[in-house]
GUGUSE-439837 format. One line per 10 residues: number of its first residue (from 1); for each residue y negated, z, x of N, C-alpha, C. Coordinates in steps of 0.2 Angstrom, whole numbers. Example, Ala and Ser with C-alpha at 12.3 -4.5 7.8 and 13.67 -1.06 7.14 Angstrom:
BEGIN
1) 28/39/66/22/39/62/16/39/66 ~ 11/35/64/5/36/68/0/39/64
//
This chain:
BEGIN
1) -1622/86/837/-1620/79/838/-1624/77/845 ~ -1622/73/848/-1624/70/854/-1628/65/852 ~ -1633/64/859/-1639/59/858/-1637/54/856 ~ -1630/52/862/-1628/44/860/-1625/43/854 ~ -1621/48/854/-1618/46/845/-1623/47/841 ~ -1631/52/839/-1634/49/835/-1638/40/837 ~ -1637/38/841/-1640/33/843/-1636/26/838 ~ -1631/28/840/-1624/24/837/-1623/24/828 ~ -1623/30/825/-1621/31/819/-1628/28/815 ~ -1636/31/818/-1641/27/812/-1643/22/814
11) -1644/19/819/-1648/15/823/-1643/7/826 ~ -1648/2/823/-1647/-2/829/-1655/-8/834 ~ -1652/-11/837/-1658/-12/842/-1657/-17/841 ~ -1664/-22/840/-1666/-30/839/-1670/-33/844 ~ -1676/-28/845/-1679/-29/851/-1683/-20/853 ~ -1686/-19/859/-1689/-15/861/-1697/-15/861 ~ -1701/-7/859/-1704/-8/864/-1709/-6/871 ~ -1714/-11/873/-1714/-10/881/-1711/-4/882 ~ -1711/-6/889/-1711/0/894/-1706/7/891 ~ -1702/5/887/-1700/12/884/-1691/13/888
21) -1690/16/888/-1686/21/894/-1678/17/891 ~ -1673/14/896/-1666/15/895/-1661/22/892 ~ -1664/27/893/-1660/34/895/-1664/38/892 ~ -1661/39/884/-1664/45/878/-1664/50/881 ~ -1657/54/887/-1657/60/890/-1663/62/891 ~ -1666/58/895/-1673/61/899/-1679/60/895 ~ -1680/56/888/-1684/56/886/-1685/63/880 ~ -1692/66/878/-1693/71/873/-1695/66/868 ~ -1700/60/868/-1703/57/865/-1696/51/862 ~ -1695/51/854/-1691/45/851/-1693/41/847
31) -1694/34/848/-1697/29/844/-1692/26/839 ~ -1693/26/832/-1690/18/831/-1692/19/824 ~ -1688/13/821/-1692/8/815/-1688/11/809 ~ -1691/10/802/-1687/11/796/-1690/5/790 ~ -1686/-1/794/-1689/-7/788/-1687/-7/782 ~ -1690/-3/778/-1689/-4/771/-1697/-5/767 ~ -1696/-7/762/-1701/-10/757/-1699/-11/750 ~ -1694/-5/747/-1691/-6/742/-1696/-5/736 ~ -1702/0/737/-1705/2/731/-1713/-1/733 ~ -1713/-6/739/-1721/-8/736/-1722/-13/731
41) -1728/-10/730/-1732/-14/723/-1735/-17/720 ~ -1738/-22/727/-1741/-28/726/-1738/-32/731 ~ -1738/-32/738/-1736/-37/742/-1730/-35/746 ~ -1725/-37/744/-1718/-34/751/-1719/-36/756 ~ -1716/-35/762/-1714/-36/769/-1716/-31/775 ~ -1717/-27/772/-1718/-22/779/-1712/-18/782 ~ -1705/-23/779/-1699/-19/782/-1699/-25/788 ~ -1704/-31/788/-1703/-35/794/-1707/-32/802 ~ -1709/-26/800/-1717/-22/802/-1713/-20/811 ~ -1709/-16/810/-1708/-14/817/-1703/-19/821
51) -1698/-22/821/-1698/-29/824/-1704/-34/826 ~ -1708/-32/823/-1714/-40/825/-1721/-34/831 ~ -1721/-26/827/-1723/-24/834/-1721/-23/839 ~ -1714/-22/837/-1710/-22/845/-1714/-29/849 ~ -1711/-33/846/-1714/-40/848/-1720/-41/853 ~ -1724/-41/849/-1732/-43/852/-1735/-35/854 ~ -1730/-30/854/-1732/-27/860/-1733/-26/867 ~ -1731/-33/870/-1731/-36/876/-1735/-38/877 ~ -1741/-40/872/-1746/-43/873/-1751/-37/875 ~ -1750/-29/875/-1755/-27/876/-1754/-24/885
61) -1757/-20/887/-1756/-15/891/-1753/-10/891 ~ -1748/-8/895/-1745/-2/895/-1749/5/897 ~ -1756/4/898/-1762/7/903/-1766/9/897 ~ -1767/15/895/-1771/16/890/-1780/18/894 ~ -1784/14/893/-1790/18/896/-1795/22/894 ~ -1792/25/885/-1794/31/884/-1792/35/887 ~ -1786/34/888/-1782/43/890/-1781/43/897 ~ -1783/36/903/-1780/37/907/-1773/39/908 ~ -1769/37/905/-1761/36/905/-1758/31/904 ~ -1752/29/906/-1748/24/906/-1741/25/903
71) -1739/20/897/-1733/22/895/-1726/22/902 ~ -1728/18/907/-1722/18/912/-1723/25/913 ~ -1727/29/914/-1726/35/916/-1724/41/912 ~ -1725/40/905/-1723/43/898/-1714/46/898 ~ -1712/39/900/-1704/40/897/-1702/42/890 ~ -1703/38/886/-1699/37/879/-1694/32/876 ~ -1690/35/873/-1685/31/871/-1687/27/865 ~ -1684/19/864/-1685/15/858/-1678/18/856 ~ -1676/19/848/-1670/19/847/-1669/13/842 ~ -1674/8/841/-1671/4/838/-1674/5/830
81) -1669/1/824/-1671/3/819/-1666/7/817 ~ -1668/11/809/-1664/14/807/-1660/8/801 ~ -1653/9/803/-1648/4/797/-1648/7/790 ~ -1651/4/786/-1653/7/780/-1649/0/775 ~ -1648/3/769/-1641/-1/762/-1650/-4/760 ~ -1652/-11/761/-1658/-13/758/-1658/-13/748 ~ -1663/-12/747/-1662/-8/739/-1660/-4/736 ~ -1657/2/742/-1653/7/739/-1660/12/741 ~ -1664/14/739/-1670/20/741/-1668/25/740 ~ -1663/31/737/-1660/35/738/-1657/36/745
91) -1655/31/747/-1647/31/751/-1653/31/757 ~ -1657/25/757/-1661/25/764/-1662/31/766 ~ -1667/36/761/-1671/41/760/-1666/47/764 ~ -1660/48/763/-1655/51/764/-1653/50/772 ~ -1653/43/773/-1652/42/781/-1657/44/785 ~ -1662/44/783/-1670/45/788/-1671/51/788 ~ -1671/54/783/-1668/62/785/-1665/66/788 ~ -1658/63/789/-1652/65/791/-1653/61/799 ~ -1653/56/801/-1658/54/807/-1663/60/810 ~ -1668/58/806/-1674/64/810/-1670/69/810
101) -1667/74/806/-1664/79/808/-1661/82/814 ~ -1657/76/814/-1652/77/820/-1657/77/828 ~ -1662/71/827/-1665/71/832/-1670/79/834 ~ -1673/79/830/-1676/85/831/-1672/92/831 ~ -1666/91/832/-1659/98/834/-1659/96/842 ~ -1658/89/843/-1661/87/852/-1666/88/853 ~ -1670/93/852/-1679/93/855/-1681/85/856 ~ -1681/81/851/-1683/76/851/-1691/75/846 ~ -1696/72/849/-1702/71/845/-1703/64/842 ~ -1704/64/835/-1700/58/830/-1711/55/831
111) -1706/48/832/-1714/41/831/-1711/37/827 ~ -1711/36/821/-1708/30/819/-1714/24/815 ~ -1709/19/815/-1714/13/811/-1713/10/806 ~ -1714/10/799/-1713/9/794/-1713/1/792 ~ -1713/-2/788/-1710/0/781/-1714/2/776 ~ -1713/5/772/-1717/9/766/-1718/13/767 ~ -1722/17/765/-1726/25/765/-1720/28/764 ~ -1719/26/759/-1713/32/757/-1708/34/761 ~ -1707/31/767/-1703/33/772/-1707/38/775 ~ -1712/41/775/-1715/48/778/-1710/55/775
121) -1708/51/767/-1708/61/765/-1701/61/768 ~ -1696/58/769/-1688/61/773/-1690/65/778 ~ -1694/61/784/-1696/63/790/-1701/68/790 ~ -1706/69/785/-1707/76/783/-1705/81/779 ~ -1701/79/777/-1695/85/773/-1692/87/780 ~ -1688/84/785/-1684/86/791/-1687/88/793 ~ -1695/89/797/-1698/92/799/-1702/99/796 ~ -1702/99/790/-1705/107/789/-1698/109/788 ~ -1693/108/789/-1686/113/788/-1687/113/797 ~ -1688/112/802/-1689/115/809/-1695/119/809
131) -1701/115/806/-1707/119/806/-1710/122/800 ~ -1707/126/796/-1710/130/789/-1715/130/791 ~ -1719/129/795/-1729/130/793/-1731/126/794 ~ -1726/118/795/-1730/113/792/-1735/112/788 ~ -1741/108/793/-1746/105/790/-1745/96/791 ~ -1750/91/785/-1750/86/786/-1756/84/786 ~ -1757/79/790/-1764/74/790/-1762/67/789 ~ -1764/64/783/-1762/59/781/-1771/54/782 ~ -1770/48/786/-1775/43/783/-1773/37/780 ~ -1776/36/774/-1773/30/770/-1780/30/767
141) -1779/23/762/-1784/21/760/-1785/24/751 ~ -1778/26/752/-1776/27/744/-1771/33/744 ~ -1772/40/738/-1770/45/737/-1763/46/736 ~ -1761/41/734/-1755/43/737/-1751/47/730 ~ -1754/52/725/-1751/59/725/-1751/57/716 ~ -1747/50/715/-1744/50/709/-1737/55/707 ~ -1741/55/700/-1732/59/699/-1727/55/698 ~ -1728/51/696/-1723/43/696/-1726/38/695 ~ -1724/33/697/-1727/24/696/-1723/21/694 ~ -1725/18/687/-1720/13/684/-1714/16/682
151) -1715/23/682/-1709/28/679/-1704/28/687 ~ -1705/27/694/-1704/31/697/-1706/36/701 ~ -1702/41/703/-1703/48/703/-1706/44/712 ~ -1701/43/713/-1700/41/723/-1703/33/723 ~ -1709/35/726/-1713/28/728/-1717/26/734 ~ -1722/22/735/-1726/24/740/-1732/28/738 ~ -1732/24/730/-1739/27/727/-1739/36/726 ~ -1733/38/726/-1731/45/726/-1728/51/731 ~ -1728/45/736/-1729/49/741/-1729/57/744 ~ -1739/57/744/-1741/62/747/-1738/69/741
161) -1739/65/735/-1737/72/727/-1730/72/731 ~ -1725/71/732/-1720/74/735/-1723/79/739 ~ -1724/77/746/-1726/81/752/-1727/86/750 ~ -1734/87/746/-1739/93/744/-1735/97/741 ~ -1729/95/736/-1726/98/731/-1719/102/736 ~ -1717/99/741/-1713/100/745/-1716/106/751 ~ -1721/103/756/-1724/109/759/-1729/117/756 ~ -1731/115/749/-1736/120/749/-1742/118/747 ~ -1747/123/742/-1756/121/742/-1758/121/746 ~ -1763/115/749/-1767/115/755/-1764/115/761
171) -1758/111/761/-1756/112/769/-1756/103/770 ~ -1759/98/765/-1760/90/764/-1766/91/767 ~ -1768/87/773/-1776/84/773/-1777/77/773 ~ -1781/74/768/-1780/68/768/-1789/65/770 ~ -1789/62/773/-1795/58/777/-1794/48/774 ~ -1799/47/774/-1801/40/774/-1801/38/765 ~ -1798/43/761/-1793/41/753/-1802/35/751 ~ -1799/31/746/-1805/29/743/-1804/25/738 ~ -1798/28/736/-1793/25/731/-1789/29/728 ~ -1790/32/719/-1785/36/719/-1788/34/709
181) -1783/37/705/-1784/39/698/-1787/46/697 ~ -1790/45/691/-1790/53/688/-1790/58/690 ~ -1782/56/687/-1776/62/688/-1774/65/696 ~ -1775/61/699/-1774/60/707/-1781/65/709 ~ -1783/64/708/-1791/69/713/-1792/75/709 ~ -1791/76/702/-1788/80/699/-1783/86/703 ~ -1777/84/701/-1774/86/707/-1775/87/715 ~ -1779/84/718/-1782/84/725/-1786/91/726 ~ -1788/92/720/-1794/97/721/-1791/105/719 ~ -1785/103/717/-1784/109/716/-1776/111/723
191) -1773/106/726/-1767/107/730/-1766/104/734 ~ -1772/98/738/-1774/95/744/-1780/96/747 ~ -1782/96/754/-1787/93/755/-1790/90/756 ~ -1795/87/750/-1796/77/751/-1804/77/754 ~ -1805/74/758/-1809/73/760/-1810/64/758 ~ -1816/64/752/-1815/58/748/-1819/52/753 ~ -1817/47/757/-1820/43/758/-1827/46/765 ~ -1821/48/767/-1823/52/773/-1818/53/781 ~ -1822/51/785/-1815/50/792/-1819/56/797 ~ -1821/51/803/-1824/52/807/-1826/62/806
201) -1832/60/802/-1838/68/799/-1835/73/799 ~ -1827/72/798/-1824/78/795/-1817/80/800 ~ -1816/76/806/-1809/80/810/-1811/87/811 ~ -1818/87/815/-1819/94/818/-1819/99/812 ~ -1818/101/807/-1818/104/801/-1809/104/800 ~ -1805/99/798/-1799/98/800/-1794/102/805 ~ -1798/101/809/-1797/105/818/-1797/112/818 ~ -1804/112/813/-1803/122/814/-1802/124/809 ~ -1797/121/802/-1793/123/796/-1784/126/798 ~ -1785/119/804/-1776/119/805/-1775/123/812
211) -1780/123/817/-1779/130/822/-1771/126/825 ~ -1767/130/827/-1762/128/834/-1755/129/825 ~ -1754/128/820/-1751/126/818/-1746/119/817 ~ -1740/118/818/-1736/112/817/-1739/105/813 ~ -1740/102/815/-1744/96/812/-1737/90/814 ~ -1739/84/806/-1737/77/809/-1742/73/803 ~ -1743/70/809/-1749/64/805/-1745/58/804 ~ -1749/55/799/-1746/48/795/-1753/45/796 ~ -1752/39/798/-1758/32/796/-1753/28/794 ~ -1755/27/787/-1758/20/782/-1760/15/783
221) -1759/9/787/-1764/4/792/-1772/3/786 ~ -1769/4/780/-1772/2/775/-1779/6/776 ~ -1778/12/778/-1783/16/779/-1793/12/782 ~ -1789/6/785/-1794/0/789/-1798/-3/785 ~ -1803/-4/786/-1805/-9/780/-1802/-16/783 ~ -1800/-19/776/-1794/-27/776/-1801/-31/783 ~ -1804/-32/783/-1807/-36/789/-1802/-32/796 ~ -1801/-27/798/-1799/-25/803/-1789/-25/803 ~ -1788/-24/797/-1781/-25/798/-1779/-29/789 ~ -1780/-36/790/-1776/-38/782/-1769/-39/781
231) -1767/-38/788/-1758/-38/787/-1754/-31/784 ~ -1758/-30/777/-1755/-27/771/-1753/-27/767 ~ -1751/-22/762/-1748/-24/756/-1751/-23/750 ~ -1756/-20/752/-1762/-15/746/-1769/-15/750 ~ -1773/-20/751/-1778/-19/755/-1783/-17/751 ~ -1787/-13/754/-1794/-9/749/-1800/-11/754 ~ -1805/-13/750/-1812/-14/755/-1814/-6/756 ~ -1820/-6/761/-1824/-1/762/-1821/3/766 ~ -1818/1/770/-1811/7/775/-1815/8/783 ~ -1812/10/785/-1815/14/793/-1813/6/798
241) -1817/6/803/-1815/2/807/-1808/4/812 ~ -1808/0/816/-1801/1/821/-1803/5/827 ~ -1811/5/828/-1812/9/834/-1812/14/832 ~ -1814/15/826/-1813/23/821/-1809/27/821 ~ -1804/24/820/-1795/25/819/-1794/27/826 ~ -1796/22/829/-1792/25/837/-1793/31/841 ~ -1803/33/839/-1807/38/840/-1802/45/839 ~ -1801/44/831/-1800/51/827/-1793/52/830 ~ -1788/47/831/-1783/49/834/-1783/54/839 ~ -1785/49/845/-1787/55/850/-1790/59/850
251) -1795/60/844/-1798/69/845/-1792/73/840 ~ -1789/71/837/-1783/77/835/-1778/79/842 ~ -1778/75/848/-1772/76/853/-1773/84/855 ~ -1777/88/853/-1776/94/857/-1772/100/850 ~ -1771/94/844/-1765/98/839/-1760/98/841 ~ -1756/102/837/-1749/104/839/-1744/97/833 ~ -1744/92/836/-1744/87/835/-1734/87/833 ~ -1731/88/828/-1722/89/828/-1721/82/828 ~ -1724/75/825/-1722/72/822/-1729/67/821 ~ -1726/59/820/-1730/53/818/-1728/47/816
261) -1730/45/811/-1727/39/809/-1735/34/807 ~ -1733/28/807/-1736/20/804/-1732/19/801 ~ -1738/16/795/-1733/13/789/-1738/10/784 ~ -1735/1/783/-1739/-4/778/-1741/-7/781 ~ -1739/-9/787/-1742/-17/791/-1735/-22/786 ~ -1740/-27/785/-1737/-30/782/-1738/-39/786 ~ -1731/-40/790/-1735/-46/793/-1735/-54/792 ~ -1729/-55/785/-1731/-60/779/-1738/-60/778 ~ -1745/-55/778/-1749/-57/779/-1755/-57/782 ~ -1753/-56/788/-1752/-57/796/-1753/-61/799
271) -1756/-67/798/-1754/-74/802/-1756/-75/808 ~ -1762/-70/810/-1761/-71/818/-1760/-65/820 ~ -1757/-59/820/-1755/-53/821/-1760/-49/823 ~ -1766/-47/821/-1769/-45/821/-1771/-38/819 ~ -1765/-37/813/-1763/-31/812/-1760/-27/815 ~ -1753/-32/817/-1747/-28/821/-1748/-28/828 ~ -1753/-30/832/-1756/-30/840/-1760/-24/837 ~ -1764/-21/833/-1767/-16/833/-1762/-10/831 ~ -1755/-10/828/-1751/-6/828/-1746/-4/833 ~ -1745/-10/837/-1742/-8/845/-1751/-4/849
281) -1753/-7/847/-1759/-2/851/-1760/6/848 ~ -1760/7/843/-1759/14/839/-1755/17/842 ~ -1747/15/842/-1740/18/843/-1741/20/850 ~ -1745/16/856/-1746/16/864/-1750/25/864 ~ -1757/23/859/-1760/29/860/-1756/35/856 ~ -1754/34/852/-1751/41/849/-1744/44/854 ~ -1741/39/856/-1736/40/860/-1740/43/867 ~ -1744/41/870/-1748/44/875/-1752/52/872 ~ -1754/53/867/-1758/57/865/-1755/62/865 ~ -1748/63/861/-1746/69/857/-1740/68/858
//
């Protein structure tokens, strides 16, 4: 399939953002949204999450001064959001798949902006079908690695128990968790690995587990402590700061990085964007970084 017909068949465009290229042909790097929020569990609206970064992504700089780069010199494609059937989570789950697929058959490198968690495992299911030695590095506030919630299999609270079950033992690394059941850490100890309530201490250890294997990282905004981003759905005290976050990002950039997404800004509780100005700022460094 062609770039522009997949452009056409999943995606359409609301708004952009900065600085991101007209002309998919020439870009390696592909941005765009998948606003869904069908299976959170206390507060919805993180499908309104990448329209509102687009947004107030204007308000930052396209100049990053950690990395010394600039997205005008990057070239990456916005392709908008992915057009998903709202409340159908099977059907969604199925187009965000078949999207990332397609892209990543174009040597395309997937950024996308969530919505729920649970929009990670399509686009990590597409990618360890390109890269069977998929590795993940998830940061979140919360484990993720229910066998179901509320008697659903597919959640956000279930997430990562997909991933793990899907890639392999020991191919999950999960940093920041400070939130889990029992059952979940249980599990954690014996088919992830959780580094409980630990960020920063622990990349360099991270770094020389995973070596030059295919990697795609997921950040959970929630992974923040609520004073640094409250525009979420599940907020948990005790979390890493934002300088934190932005640190650990950049010292992964020498991984072999396949794939990235953000997901759980919630901007219903958001009122001064706070969160989503710190999420255009994530997306700038990741998009520069990897």
């Amino acid at each position: 399939m062609e770039e522009m017909d997949i452009m056409e068949k999943y995606f359409e465009k609301k708004a952009l953002f900065m600085d991101s290229s007209p002309d998919i042909t020439a870009c390696s790097k592909v941005l765009f949204g998948i606003p869904m929020d069908s299976t959170v569990s206390f507060r919805p609206g993180t499908r309104m999450a990448p329209y509102r970064i687009r947004e107030v992504s204007e308000g930052i700089e396209e100049f990053s001064v950690y990395q010394r780069k600039s997205l005008a010199e990057l070239g990456f494609y916005d392709a908008g959001d992915l057009i998903i059937p709202f409340g159908n989570v099977g059907e969604t789950l199925k187009r965000a798949e078949a999207a990332a697929a397609d892209l990543l058959q174009q040597g395309k490198k997937l950024f996308v902006m969530g919505g729920e968690h649970l929009i990670s495992w399509p686009l990590i299911k597409a990618c360890h079908k390109f890269f069977p030695d998929l590795a993940v590095i998830q940061m979140d506030a919360h484990a993720d690695l229910r066998a179901d919630y509320l008697g659903e299999k597919m959640s956000h609270a279930t997430v990562m128990r997909q991933v793990a079950e899907q890639l392999g033992e020991k191919r999950v690394f999960q940093l920041g968790i400070r939130s889990a059941t029992r059952e979940e850490l249980e599990y954690a100890e014996q088919k992830t690995h959780l580094y409980l309530d630990q960020f920063l201490s622990v990349i360099a250890a991270v770094k020389a587990k995973l070596g030059d294997r295919p990697v795609y990282i997921s950040v959970d905004i929630d992974v923040l402590d609520p004073a640094f981003a409250p525009g979420t759905g599940t907020p948990e005290a005790g979390g890493i700061t934002s300088r934190e976050l932005l640190q650990g990002l950049l010292e992964l950039r020498d991984l072999n990085v396949v794939g990235f997404d953000l997901v759980e800004i919630s901007p219903p509780y958001d009122p001064n964007d706070n969160t989503a100005i710190l999420g255009a700022k994530i997306i700038r460094e990741a998009l520069l970084a990897y």
